[in-house]
C-alpha angles and dihedrals in degrees: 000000000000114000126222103239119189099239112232080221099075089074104083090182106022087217096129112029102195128067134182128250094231097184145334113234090202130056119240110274100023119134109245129191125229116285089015114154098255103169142339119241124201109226127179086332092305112110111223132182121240105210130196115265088199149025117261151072125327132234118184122201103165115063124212114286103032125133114249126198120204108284093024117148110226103182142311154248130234118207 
């Protein structure tokens, strides 16, 4: 199991330490390949892709729409 984790990355300024999880591109359980466009976050006003780091199913545990903090872990995927 490897989890998606929200890179902490993803924040250039650190101004505002929370985003929002706009929308998942896959539906949860698919079976999804490596560096496959998983969800857009929305970051310090900039929307980035979250892609898969590895081949397997999808779990999802943060809807769209939720707020994410740098490190969160926003679902996972079986192998």
């Amino acid at each position: 199991m490897v989890h998606l984790v929200v890179s902490p990355d993803f924040w250039v300024n650190r101004i505002y330490p929370e985003g929002l999880l706009e929308k998942w591109l896959v539906d949860d359980g698919a079976t999804v390949q490596t560096d496959q466009p998983l969800a857009e976050l929305r970051i310090e006003g900039e929307l980035l892709t979250l892609k898969a780091p590895t081949t397997g199913r999808l779990v999802i545990e943060s809807h769209k729409n939720s707020p994410v903090e740098p490190g969160a872990v926003i679902g996972f995927i079986r192998n």
